[in-house]
C-alpha positions in Angstrom: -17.7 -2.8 -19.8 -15.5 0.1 -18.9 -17.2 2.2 -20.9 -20.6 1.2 -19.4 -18.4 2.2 -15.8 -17.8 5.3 -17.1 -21.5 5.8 -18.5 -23.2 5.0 -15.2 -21.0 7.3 -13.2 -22.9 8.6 -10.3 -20.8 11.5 -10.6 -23.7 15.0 -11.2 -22.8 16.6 -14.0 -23.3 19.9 -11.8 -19.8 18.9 -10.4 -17.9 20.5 -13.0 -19.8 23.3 -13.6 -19.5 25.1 -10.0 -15.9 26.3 -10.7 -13.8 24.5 -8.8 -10.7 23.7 -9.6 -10.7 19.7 -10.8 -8.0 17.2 -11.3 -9.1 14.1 -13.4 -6.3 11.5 -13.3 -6.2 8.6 -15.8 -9.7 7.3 -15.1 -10.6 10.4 -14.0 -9.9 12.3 -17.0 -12.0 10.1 -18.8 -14.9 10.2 -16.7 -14.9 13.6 -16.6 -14.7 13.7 -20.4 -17.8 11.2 -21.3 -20.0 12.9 -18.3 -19.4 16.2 -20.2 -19.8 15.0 -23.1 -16.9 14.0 -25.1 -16.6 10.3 -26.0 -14.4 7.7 -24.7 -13.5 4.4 -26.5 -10.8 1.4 -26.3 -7.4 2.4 -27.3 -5.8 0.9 -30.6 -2.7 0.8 -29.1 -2.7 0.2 -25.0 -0.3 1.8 -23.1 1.2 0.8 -20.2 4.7 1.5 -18.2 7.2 4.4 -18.7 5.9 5.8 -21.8 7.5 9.2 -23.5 5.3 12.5 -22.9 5.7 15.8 -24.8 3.8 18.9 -22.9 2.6 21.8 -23.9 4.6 24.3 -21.7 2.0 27.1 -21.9 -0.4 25.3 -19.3 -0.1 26.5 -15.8 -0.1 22.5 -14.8 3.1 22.5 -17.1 4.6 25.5 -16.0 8.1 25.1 -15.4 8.9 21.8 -16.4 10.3 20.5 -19.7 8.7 19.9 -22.8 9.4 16.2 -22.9 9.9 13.4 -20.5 8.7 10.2 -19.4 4.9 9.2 -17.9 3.8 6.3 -16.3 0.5 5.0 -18.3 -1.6 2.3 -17.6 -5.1 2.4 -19.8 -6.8 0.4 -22.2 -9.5 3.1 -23.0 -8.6 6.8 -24.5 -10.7 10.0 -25.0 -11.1 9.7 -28.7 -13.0 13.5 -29.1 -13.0 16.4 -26.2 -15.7 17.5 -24.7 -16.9 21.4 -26.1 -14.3 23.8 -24.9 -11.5 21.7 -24.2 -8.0 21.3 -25.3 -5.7 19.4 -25.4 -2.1 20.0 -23.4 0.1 16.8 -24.0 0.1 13.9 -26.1 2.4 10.6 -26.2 3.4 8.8 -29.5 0.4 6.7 -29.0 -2.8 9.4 -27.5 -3.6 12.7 -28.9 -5.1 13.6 -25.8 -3.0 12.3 -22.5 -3.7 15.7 -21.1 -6.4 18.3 -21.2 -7.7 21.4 -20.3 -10.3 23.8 -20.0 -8.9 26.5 -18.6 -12.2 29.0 -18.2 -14.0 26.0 -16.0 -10.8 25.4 -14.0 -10.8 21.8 -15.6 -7.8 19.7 -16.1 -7.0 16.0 -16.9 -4.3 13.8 -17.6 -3.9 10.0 -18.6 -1.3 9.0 -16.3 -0.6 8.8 -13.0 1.4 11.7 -11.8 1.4 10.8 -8.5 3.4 7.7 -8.7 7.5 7.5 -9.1 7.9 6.5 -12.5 6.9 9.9 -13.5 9.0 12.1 -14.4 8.2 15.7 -12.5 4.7 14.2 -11.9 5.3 16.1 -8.1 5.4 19.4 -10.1 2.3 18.7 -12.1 0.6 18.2 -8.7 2.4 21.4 -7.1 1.6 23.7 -10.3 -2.2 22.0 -9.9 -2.3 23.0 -6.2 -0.4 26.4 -6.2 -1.1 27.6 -9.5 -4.4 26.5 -10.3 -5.8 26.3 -6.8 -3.8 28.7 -5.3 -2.9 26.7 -1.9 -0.4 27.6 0.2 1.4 24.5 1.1 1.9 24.9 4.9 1.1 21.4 5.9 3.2 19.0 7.2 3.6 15.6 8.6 4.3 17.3 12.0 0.5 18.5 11.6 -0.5 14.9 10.4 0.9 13.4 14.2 -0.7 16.3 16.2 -4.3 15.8 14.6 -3.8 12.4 14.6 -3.1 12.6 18.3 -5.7 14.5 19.5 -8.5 12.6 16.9 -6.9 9.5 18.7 -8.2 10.9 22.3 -11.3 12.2 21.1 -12.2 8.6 19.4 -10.8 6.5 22.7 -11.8 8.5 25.6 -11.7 6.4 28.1 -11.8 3.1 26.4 -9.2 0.9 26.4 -7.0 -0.6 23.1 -5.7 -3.5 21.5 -3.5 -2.9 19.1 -2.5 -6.1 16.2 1.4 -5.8 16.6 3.6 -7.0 13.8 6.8 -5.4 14.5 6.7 -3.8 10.8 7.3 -0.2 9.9 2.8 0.2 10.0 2.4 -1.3 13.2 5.1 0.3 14.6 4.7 3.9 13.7 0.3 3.3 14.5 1.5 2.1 18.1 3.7 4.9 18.7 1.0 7.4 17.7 -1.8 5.2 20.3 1.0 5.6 22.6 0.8 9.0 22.4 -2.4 9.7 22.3 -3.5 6.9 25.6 -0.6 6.1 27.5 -1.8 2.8 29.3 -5.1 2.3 27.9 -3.0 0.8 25.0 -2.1 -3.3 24.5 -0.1 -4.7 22.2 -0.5 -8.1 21.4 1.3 -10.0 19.0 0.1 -12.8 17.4 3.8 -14.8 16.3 1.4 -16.9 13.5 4.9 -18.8 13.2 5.3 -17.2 9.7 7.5 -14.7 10.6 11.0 -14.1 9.0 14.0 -16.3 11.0 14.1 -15.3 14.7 11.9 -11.4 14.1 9.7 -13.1 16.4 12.4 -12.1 19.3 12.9 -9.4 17.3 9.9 -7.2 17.4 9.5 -8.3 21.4 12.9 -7.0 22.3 12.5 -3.7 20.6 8.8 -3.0 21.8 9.6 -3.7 25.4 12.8 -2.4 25.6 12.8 0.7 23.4 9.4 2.0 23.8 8.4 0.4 27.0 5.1 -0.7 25.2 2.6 -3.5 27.5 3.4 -6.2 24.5 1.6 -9.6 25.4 3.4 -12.2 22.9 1.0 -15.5 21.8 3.2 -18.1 20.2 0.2 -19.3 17.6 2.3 -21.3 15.1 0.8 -24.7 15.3 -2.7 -23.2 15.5 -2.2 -21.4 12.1 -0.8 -24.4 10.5 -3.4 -26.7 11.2 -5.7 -24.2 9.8 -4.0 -24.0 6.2 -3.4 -27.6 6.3 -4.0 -28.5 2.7 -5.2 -25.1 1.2 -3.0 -23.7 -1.7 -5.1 -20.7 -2.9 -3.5 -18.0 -1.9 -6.5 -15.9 -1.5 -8.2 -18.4 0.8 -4.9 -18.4 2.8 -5.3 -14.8 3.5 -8.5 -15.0 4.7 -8.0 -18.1 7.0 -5.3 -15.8 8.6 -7.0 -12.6 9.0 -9.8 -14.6 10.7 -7.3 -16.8 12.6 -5.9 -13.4 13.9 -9.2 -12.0 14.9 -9.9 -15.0 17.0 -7.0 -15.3 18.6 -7.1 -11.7 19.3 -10.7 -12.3 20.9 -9.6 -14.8 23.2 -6.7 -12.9 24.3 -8.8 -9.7 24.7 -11.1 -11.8 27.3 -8.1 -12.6 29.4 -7.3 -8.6 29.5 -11.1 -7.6 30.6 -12.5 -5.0 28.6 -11.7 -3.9 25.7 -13.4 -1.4 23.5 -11.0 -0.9 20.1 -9.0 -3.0 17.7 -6.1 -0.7 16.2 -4.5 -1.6 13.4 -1.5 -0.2 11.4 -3.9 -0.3 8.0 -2.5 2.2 5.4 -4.3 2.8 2.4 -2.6 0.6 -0.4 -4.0 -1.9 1.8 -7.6 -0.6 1.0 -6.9 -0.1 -2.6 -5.4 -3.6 -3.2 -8.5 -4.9 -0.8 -10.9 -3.1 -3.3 -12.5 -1.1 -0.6 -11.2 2.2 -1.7 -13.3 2.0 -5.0 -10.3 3.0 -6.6 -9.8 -0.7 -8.3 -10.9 -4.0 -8.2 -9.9 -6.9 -5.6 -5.9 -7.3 -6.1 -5.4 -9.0 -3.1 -7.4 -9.2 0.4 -5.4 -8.2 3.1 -6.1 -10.2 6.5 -6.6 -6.6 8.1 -8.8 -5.7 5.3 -10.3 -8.2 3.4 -9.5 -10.6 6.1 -12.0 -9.3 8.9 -14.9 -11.5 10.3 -18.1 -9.9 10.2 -19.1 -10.6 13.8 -15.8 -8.4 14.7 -16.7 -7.6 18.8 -14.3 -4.3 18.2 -14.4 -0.7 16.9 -11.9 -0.5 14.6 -9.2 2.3 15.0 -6.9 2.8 12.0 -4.7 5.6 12.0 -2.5 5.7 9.3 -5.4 4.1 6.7 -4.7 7.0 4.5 -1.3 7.0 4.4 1.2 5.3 1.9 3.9 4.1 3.3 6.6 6.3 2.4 4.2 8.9 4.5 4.1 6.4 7.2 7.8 6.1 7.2 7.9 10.6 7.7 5.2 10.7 11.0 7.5 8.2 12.1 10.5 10.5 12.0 8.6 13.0 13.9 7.5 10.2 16.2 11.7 9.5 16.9 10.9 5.8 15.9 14.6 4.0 15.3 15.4 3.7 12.0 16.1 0.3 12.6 12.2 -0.3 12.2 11.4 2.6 10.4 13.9 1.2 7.4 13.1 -2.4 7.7 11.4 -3.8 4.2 7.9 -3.9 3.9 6.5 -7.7 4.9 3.0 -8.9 4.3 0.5 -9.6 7.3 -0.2 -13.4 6.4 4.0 -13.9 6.2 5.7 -16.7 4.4 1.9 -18.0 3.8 1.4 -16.8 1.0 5.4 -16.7 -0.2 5.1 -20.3 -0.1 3.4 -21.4 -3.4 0.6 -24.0 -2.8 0.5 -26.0 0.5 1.7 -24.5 3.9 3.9 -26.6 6.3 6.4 -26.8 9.2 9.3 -27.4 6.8 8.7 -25.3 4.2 8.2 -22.6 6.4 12.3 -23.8 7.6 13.2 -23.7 4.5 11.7 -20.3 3.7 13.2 -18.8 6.3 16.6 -20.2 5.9 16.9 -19.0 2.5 15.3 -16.0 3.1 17.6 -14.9 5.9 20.3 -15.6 2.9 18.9 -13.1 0.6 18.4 -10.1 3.4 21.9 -10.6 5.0 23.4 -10.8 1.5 21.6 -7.8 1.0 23.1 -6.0 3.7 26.5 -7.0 3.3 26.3 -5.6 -0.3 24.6 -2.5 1.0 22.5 -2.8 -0.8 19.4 -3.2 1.3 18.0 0.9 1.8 18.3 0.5 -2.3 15.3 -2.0 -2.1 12.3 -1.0 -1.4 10.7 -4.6 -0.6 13.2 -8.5 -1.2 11.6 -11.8 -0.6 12.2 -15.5 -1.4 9.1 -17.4 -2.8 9.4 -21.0 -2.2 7.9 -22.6 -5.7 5.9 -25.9 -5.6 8.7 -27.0 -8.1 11.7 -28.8 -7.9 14.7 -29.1 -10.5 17.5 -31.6 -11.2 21.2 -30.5 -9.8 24.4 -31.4 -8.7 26.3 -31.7 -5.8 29.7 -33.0 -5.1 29.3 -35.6 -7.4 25.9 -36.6 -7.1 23.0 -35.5 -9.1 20.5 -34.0 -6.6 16.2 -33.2 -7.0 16.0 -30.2 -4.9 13.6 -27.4 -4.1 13.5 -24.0 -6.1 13.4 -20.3 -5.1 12.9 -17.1 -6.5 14.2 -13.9 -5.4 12.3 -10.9 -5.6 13.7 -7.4 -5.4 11.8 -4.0 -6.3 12.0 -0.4 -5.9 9.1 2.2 -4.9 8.3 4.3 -3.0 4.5 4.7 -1.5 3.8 1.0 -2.5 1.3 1.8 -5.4 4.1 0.9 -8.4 7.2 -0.8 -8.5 9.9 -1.7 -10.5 12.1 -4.6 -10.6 16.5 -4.0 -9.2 19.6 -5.8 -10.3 
């Protein structure tokens, strides 16, 4: 079936024949290797996770770094012969071709995925690409990202007016700030408290958005409404679309009591789009209610500033934007909440529970400083419960799990003591 993918490419040929300096990464690399006529097939051996790499140095996309190290793979298909006038640059234990070249063309490829944290200098494969082999200069910067951002923001807006889905989360926050910016008064928050919010954040994200940035916030306590809507559904995929239309409709009826409004912002970044499998980049992981979530009769233009962003980028235009660190440094929390960290049915006392133990785990967190070491911690309430003791009585209680990771754009992670 891959293979068939990769046949059926729509990609023209006459792509890789103009010049240009081209990149294939993992997918990529084979694509371009079966449209020019090499042959791809399923690996003996897959590969997958921190694997060891050994480079061959003499390639400008190598230049500089070591001649071994460790790559993240993650493919079940390999370029079993090159295409005619390619080489190969790198292999691992397991691929005789996990990088390859054709130097004349300006054509490059490689299996893994430089671009994510588990790589070892996969930043300076991507700088030799751009500097040595494109021959960029390297003079943007996030401060450019805000300004363009800015002015796009007026262009798009004029003199329309904005609602803006307010979570209080590090995306929301930072795509706020930038509206803010960009239309002054035109802009409304609203926050929809769905009641599956972390203990007390509700008051939370309210204090700091009125207080610190003097933002119009209009608050809609929505708890009961979203639980009678999940009432007896347990697939978490069905939960996240209940919610993201949920939000949408409450957002329409709040909208009606404001007047007029012409745009929906949301803080959307783009491992949203991936995992939503809108980015064509991979298959559905997971719908996102501000993604996969949306009604098709939405009444708004969307705005979505930071949709290609990951969110250690978001985190940077934040800097620039003076955003507290305080909300720029708080964990990463998904859209439908404890929804879908509760396992099967949703209800009023799981939800308490969830957020009890929850508010355990964080503070422990903190107190161990701990806390800026994790990139994303959770409890997951499990639809199972386990024989214990306490005091002197055996007890049936609920169980947890704790879930700790570190990354750094959202795209891979990797499980912390």
């Amino acid at each position: 079936q891959r293979q068939m993918c990769i046949r059926d490419s729509k990609v023209d040929p006459a792509v890789f024949h103009q010049g240009l300096p081209i990149l294939g990464l993992c997918y990529g690399l084979q694509m371009m290797s079966q449209v020019l006529g090499g042959e791809v097939k399923s690996a003996p051996t897959r590969e997958f996770g921190k694997t060891p790499v050994r480079y061959d140095t003499e390639s400008l996309l190598f230049k500089g770094m070591p001649q071994e190290a460790i790559c993240w793979m993650s493919h079940v298909d390999y370029v079993s012969r090159l295409p005619e006038g390619f080489t190969a640059i790198c292999h691992t234990a397991a691929t005789a071709n996990a990088g390859i070249q054709c130097k004349e063309k300006n054509l490059y490829g490689v299996q893994f995925h430089p671009e994510v944290e588990h790589t070892q200098f996969g930043n300076d494969i991507l700088k030799n690409f751009l500097y040595e082999i494109c021959h960029a200069k390297g003079d943007w910067s996030m401060k450019d990202y805000a300004r363009s951002t800015v002015e796009a923001l007026r262009e798009k807006i004029g003199d329309g007016k904005v609602l803006l889905a307010l979570s209080g989360g590090v995306d929301s926050s930072v795509a706020a700030a930038l509206l803010d910016r960009a239309v002054g008064d035109k802009l409304t928050c609203i926050f929809v408290d769905h009641g599956l919010l972390r203990k007390d954040e509700g008051d939370q994200v309210e204090h700091v958005m009125t207080k610190q940035f003097n933002v119009d916030v209009r608050r809609v306590n929505a708890g009961p409404r979203f639980l009678s809507k999940l009432a007896g559904v347990t697939d978490p995929e069905r939960k996240r679309k209940i919610i993201g239309e949920e939000f949408i409709r409450v957002f329409e009826e709040e909208a009606k009591k404001i007047g007029a409004v012409d745009f929906l912002a949301q803080g959307t970044i783009y491992p949203d789009v991936v995992e939503s499998g809108l980015g064509g980049e991979s298959t559905v992981i997971k719908s996102h209610h501000n993604v996969g979530g949306l009604p098709e009769d939405l009444q708004f233009e969307l705005v979505e500033p930071l949709r290609q962003l990951f969110k250690d980028e978001v985190r940077r235009v934040g800097r620039q934007l003076n955003i507290p660190m305080e909300i720029l440094g708080r964990h990463p929390f998904p859209g439908p909440g404890l929804g879908i960290r509760i396992l099967g049915e949703v209800t009023a006392e799981k939800v308490r529970v969830l957020q009890e133990a929850d508010k355990i785990f964080i503070d422990n967190l903190k107190e161990a400083g701990l806390y800026d070491k994790v990139w994303q911690a959770g409890v997951m309430l499990l639809p199972v419960q386990s024989v214990g003791v306490m005091g002197d009585e055996r007890t049936y209680e609920n169980c947890v799990a704790l879930r700790a990771v570190t990354s750094t754009d959202g795209m891979t992670a990797d499980w912390v003591h």
